[in-house]
N, C-alpha and C positions, 0 to 999 in steps of 0.2 A: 695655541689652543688654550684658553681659558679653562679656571678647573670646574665650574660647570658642565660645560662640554665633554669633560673627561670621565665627569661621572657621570653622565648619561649614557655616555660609549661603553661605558664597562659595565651600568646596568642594565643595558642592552643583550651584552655577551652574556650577561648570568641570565635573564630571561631565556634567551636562544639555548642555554645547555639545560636550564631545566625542563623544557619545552624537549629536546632531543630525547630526556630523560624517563621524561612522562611517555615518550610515543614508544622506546622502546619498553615498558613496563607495560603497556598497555598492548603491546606485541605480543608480549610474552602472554600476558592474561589472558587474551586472544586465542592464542595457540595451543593456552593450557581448556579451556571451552573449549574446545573446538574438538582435544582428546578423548574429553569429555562427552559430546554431544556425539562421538560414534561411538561412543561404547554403549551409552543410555538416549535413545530415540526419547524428543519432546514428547509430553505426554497431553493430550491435546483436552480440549476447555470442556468438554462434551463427557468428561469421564471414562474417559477412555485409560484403560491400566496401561503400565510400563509392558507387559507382556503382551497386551492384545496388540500393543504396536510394535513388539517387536515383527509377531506374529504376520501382521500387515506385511510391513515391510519386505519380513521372510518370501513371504508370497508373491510381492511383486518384482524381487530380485529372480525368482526362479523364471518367472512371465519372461523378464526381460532376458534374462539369459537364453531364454531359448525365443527369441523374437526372432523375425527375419525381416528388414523391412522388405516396399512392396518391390518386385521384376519384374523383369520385364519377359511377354509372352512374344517366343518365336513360332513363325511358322511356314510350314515347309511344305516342297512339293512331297508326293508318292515314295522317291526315291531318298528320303530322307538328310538329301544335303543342298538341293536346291531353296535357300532361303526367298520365302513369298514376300515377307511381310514380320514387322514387329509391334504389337501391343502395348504401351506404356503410360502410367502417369509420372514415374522415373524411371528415366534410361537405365537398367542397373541391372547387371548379372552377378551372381556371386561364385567366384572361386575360391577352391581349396586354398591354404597360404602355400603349399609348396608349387602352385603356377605363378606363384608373385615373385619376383627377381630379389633375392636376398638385400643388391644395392637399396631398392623401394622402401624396403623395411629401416632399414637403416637412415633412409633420409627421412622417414617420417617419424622416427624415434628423434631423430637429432633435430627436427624444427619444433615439433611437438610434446616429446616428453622425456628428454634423457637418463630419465632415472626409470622409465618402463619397468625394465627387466629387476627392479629394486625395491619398489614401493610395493605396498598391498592396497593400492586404490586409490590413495591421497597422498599424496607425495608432501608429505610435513613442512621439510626445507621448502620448498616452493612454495607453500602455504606462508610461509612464516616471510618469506622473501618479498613477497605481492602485496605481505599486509604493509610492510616495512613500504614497498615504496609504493603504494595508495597511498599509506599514511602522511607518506612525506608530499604527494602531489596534492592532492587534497581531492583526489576523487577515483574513482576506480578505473585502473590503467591497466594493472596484471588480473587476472584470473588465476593461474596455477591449475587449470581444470588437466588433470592428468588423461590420459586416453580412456583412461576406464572412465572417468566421469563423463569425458566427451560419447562415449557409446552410449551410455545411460541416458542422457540428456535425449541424444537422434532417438534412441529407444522408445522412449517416454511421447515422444512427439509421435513416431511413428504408430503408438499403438492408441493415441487421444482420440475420441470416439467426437469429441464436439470442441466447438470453437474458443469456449470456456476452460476446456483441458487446454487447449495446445496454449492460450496463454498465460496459465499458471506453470508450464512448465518453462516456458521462457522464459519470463517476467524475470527483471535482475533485484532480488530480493536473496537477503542471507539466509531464509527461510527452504527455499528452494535449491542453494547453493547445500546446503547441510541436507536436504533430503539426499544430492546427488553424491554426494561424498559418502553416506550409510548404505546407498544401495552400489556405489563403485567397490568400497571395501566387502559386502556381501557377496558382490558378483564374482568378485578375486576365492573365495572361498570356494566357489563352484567351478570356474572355468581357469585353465591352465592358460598363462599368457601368452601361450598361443593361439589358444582358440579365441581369448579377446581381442587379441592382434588381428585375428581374420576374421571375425564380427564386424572392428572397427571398418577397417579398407574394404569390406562392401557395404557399408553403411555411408562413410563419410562423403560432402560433398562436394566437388573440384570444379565448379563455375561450368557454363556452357551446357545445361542440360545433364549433364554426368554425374551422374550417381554411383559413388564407388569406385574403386580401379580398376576392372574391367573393363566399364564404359571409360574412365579418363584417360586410358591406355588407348580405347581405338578413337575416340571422339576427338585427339589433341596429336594421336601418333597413328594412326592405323594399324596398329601391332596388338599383339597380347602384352597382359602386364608381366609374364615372365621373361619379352623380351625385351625390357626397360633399359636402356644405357642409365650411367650416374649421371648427366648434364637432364637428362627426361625423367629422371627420378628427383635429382632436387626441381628441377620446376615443379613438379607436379604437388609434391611434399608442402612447396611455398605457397599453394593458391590456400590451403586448408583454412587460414586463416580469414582473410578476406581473396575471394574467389575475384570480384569483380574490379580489384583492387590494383590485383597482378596480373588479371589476365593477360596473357602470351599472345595473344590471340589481336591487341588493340594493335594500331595504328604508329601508337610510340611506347613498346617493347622492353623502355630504360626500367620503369619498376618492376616488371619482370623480371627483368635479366639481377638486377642490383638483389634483389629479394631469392631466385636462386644461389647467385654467388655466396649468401650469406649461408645459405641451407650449407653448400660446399664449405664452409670455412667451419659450421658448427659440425658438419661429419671429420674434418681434417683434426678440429683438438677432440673430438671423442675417439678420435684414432681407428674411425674405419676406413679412414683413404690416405692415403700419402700427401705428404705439401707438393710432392711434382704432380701430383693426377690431379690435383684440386689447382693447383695454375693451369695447368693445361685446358684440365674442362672449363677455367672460367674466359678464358680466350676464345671458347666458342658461341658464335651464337644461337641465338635460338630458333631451333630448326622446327615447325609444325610440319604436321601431315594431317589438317583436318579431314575429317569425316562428319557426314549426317545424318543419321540412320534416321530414316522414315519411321512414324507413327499412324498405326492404325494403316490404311489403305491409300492415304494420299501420297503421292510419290513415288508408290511401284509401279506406275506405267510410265515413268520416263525410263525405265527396259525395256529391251527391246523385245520383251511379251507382253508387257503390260498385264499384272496380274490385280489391277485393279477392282475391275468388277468378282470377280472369284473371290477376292478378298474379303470385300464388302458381304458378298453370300457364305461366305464362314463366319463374320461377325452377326449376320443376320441369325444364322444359324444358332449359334451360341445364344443368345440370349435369348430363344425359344427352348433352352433345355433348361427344366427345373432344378435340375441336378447342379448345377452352378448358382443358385442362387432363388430368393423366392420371388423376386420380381424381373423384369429384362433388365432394368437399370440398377440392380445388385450382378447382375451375370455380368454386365461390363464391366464393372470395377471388375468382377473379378477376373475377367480374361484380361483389366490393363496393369493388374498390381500379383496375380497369381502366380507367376512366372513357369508357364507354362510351357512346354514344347507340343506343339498341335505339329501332328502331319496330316496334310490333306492327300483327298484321293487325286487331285489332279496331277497328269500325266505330262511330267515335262515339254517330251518331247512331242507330247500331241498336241499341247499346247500353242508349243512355236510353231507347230507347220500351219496349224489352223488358222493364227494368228500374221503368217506372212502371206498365207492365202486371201484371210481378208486385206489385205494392206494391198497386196497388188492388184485387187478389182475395184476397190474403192480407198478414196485418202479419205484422213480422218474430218476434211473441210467440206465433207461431202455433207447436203442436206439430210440424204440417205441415210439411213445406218443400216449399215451391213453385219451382220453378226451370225454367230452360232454355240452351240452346247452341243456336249456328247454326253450321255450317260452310259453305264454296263449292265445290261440286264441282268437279272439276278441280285443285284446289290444295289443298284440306284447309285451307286458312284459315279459321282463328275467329274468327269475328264478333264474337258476341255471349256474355258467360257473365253468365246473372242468376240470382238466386235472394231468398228472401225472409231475409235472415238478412247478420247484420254480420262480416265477418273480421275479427275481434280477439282476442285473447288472454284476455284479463280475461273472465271468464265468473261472477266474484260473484253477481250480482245476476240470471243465470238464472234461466229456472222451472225448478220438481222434473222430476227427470227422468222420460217417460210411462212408462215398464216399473215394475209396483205393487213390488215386491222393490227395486229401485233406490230407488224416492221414499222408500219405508219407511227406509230406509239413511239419508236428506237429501243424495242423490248428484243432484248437477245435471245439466240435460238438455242439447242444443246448441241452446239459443234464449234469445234473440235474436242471442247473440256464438259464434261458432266459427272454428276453422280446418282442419278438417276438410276434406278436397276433396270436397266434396255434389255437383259435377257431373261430376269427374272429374278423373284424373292422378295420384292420389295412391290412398291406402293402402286407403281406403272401397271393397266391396264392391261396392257398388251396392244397386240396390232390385229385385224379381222389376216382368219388362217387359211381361207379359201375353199378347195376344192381337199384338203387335206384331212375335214372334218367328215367327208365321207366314209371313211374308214369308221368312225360310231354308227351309222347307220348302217353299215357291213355286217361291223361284231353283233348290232342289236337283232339284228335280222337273222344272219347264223344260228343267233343263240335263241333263237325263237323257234328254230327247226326249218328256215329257207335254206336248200342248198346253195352250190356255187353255180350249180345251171342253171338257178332259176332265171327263165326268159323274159321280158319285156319288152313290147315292140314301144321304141324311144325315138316320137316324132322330134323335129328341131325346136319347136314349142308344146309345151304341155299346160294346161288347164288344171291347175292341184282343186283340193278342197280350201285351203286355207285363205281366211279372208285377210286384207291387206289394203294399205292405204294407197289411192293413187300415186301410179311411179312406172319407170321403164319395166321394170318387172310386175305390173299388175293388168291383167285384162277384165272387164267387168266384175269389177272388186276384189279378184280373189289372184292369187300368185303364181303366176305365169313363167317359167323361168324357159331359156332359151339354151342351146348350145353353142359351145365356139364354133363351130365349123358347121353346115348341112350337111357332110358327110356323113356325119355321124347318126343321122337318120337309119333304122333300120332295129334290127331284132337283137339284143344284149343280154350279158349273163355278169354274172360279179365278175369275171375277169377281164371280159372287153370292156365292162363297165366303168370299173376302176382303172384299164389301164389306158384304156383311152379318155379317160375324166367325162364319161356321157353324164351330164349334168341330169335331164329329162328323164334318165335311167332312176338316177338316185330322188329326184321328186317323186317320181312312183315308190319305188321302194321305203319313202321313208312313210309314205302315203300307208302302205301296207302293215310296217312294223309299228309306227304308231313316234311320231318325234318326239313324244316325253321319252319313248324307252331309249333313242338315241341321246339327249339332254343328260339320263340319268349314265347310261353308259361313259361319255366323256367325264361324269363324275366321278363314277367309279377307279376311272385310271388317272384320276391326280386331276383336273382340270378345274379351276374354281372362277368364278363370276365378282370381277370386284370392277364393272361400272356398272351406272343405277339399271338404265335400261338392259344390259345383260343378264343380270340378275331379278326382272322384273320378268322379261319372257321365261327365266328361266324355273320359278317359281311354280309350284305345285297348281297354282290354279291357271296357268299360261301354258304349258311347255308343251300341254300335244296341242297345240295352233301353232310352234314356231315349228314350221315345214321349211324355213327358209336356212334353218339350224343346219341342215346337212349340207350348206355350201359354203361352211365357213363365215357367217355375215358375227360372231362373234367374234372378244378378244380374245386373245391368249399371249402364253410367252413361248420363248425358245425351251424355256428349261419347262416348261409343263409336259410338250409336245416330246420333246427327246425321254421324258417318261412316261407317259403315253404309248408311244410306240415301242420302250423298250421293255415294254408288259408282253405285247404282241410277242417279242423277239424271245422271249424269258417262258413263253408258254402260258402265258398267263397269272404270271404271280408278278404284279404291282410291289414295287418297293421304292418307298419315300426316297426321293432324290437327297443324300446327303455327299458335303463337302470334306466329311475329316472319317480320317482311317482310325485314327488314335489320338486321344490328350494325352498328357504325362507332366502329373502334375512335380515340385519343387524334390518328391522326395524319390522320384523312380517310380511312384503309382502309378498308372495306368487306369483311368479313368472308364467309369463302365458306361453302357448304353452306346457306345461308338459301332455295334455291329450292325449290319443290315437290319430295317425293319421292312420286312417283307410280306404278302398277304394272298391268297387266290383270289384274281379277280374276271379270272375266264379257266376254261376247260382247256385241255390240252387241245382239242377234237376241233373248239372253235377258232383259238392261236393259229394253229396250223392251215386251215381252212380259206383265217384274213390273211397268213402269209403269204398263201400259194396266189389267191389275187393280188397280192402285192407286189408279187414279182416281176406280176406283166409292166406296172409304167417304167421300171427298171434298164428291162432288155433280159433280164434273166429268164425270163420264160418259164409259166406256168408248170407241175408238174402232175397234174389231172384234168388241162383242159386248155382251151384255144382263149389264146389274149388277143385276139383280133387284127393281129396283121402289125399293128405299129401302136407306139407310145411314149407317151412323153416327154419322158427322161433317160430315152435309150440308150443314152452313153454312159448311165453310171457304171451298170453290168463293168464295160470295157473299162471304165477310168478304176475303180473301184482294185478289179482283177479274180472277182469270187464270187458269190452268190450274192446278191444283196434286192431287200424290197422295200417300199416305200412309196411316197405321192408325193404329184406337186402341189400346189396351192395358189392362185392367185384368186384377186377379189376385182370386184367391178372397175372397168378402166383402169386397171393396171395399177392401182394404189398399192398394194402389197405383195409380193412375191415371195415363194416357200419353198422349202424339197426339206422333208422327214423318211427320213430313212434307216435298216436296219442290216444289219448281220446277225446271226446269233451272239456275239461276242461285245458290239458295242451299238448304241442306236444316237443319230446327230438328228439335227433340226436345226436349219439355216434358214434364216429370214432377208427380208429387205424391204423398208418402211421407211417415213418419215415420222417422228417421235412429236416433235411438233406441230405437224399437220395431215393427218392422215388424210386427208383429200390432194395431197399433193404425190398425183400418180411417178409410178418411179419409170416409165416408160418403159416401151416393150424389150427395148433393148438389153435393160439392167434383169430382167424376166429371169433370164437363167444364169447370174452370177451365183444364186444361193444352191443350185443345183452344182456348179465347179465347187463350192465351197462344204457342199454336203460330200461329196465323191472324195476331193483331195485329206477331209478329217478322218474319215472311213477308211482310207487306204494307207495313210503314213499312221489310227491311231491303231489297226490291226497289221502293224509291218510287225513282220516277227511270229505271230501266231499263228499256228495252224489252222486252217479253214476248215469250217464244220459248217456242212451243210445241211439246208434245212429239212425237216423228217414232213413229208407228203400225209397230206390228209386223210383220213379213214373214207371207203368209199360212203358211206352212210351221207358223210359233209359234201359229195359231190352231187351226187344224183338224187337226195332222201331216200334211200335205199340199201 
């Protein structure tokens, strides 16, 4: 080597240490700022004093101290442990730290911050270590973000109102690095490092939708986090970093496993576990027990209730109460981030009979939909919502839809999968109710002062006043309705009328009471008009010409009708059909407005009066006067086991089929329609499925209860007298 070469080499070596020299002076300088910069907050360009920003700061350390971020909202059946359904924009429950497994804490001190339980928020050595070797990599490799700044940071994000905050709190800028180190050391000031310990771990977030240890506990183990093994605690502990990195969960498990092992070997030198438990745990592999929890409503009906549609009508619900929010779409955030616990009023177990009821009359590939509701008179609680059909989204694999013009298309129908509201709450129409809407032209009539004997001699065709466009039902312009049977020819009162469904009967009658007071009557007990032409006859300037109103030629739903009738059942006091017993929000409040809204919307005298006719199409039998020998639905009496009253309903050729019915205690409403094509008759056959489907909700949703029967009419409501 030449002695140029030599001294090149050596002035190489003297560059390189005064280069060493300078990085650590500048470490130091570093560290000595940075002492600095938490004790005296920047004072920023606006004039803002050293005090007003302490002040700031003050302020937003206390915010963040008591943050939560958002949960997740549970909810449940009646009985308060059948789980419906979960609400989220993160998966996340927060537990107390002592349901956390002591090991848990320990692995996440030992990946994350080993000087936790030492430092006041910033951990200096660490500071000084990250700067040391950035400096020496030549770009930012360590952070040193101690846990407390790691909460600050989720904190800060959590509580960013717009798209502008969440990325100045990101942003890798030493500016924002120094905010989160003044409000970690203020945070320490306020909260004991325990209670930042159990901020962190329901804030922090561990890949796969999981938010916090609760969810990374059941989402990766199916377990609670207090029953964490040390092999499910160091993984868990390793994802913190990058989630997507080590997920456990991929295909090839080796960064996983390599990235646990390591978590074990930093608990083994901080001396929470032994070097034999720490070889041993690392010989094992890694064992998942995934879990999914559903969001929102999709997904609960692959149980075998299928709590689908209920579900949907609790969210519905929700976001028609103002109390949650001022808009609907402030009331979902707040049912998917409030972390709420909703119990609804649905009855588990009336749920599932009603639910295996519909299943074995009809599968869910059926054109049909088969469904029903139950409500409880007196509260409007909903029992039961079943139908034959899955809520879900995904509708691929549908059949063609029934209308010839759609299938022709290759346009899908709603079967097996929808989400449509088939029973009610939502946007759906409804299906035409039949002969079931008779019952308004009853109450309006009663309540007009016609007794239950008022007679009308009810040919097999009648000649009304109202005028109508050429059709099966019109004779010389005006609406001519017929009977099912010429039997039913002869002299009728409300009981034979109603229990043998004499159509001609109720043409006259509604002829007499006048069909707006029936129109306004079904408004009265919940019933509402939402397609154009229903709401066009139904209209102030139309409704006494729709005479054709009393046989059902409108829509409706399940869940109107099952309130409707459970007015009758209740005496007369209408109460808004509601889904939920209770909220209870994050703190053990108890959310108000949950109780029945209830209202008089009939006489006792008249309730009683429509029950006693109600009882004839049952089989239960009038008790102030003669139901004519036979009726419609005479097997419910028998299937039922107790009093019960109610109608059936079909509409022209057999397109829609009905049975509403009631006990004192609960009232259903069972349907059978095509959602699709309501011209596609369900044949005579499928007639009285909803009538088996209305008896078996009635009888398995009043098992258990004592029978109370119904209280007989005032003579005044039999004879006007």
């Amino acid at each position: 080597m030449g002695l140029t070469q030599a001294y090149q080499g050596l002035r190489q070596r003297l560059i390189n240490a005064a280069e060493g020299i300078r990085s650590l002076l500048k470490v130091g300088a570093l560290a000595g700022l940075l002492v600095a910069a938490l004790a005296f907050p920047v004072v920023g360009t606006g004039g803002l004093s050293a005090k007003a920003g302490v002040d700031a700061l003050d302020k937003l350390s206390v915010k963040l101290g008591e943050s939560t971020p958002p949960q997740t909202t549970y909810v449940y059946a009646s009985d308060g442990t059948t789980l419906l359904s979960t609400f989220y924009d993160e998966f996340r429950r927060n537990v107390p730290l002592d349901e956390v497994a002591p090991i848990m804490r320990q692995a996440i001190i030992s990946a994350e911050d080993s000087r936790f339980y030492e430092h006041r928020g910033v951990d200096i050595r660490g500071v000084a270590r990250a700067m040391a070797a950035n400096q020496k990599g030549g770009e930012v490799s360590q952070g040193a973000s101690t846990l407390t700044m790691q909460y600050v940071r989720g904190a800060l994000q959590h509580n960013a109102s717009s798209a502008d905050e969440i990325l100045a709190v990101t942003e890798q800028t030493p500016s924002r690095k120094l905010r989160e180190m003044r409000l970690a050391t203020t945070i320490e000031e306020r909260l004991t490092k325990d209670e930042i310990m159990e901020k962190y771990l329901n804030q922090v977030y561990f890949g796969h939708r999981a938010y916090g240890i609760y969810a990374a506990s059941y989402i990766y183990f199916s377990k609670a986090p207090q029953d964490l093994t040390l092999a499910q605690a160091a993984t868990l502990a390793g994802l913190v970093q990058a989630p997507s990195d080590y997920d456990p969960a991929a295909e090839d498990d080796k960064k996983a496993t390599d990235r646990r092992n390591w978590v074990i070997d930093r608990m083994t030198k901080l001396g929470y576990i032994s070097s034999k438990e720490a070889a041993d745990t690392k010989k094992e592999k890694i064992k998942l027990k995934l879990s999914r929890p559903s969001n929102a409503c999709i997904g609960t009906s692959k149980k075998a209730q299928r709590f689908g549609f209920f579900c949907d009508y609790v969210r519905q619900w929700w976001r028609s109460q103002p109390q949650f929010g001022a808009t609907p779409r402030d009331r979902e955030n707040d049912l998917r981030r409030g972390g709420y616990t909703i119990i609804t009023s649905m009855d588990p177990n009336t749920q599932k009979a009603s639910q295996k009821k519909v299943d074995s009359l009809s599968s869910r590939d059926s054109k049909h939909a088969l469904g029903v509701t139950a409500v409880e008179p007196g509260t409007g609680r909903i029992k039961a919502m079943a139908v034959n059909r899955t809520f879900e989204i995904d509708q691929t694999n549908n059949g063609l839809h029934s209308e010839p013009t759609a299938a022709a298309k290759g346009m899908r129908g709603n079967y097996p999968n929808t989400v449509n509201s088939l029973l009610g709450g939502g946007d759906v129409a409804g299906y035409q109710a039949g002969s079931t809407f008779k019952m308004f032209t009853m109450l309006a009539a009663l309540e007009e002062g016609m007794p239950l004997n008022t007679n009308i001699y009810s040919p097999n065709q009648v000649a009304t006043k109202y005028p109508v466009a050429a059709g099966p039902a019109s004779c010389g312009g005006v609406w001519c309705p017929s009977n099912a049977s010429k039997a039913m020819t002869g002299n009728q009162t409300m009981w034979s009328g109603f229990g043998k469904s004499v159509n001609t009967y109720f043409a006259q009658l509604v002829q007499r009471v006048g069909a707006e007071k029936a129109v306004r009557m079904a408004e009265r007990l919940g019933l509402d008009w939402r397609s154009e032409s229903d709401a066009f006859y139904a209209s102030e300037d139309h409704a006494d010409g729709w005479g054709a109103f009393t046989l059902g030629v409108a829509d409706t739903t399940p869940l109107e009708m099952a309130g409707a009738y459970a007015t009758i059942a209740a005496e007369g006091m209408y109460c808004e059909p509601t889904p939920v017993l209770k909220a209870i929000d994050q703190t053990g409040r108890e959310m108000a407005k949950t109780a029945p809204d209830c209202h008089r919307e009939l006489s006792k005298k008249v309730a009683r009066a429509a029950t006693d006719a109600a009882r004839c199409p049952t089989g239960t039998q009038a008790s102030r006067g003669s139901c004519g020998g036979w009726s419609t639905a005479s097997s419910v009496h028998t299937q039922v086991g107790r009093q019960v009253a109610g109608k059936t309903g079909t509409t022209d050729s057999d397109r829609a089929a009905w049975f509403v019915g009631y006990a004192p205690q609960l009232a259903v409403a069972a349907f059978m329609s095509d959602p699709d094509n309501p011209f596609n008759p369900v044949g005579e056959g499928n007639s009285k499925k909803p009538i088996d489907v209305a008896a078996t909700t009635l009888k398995e949703g009043l098992k258990g209860e004592k029978e109370i029967k119904f209280k007989p009419p005032p003579r005044s409501m039999v004879s006007g007298k």
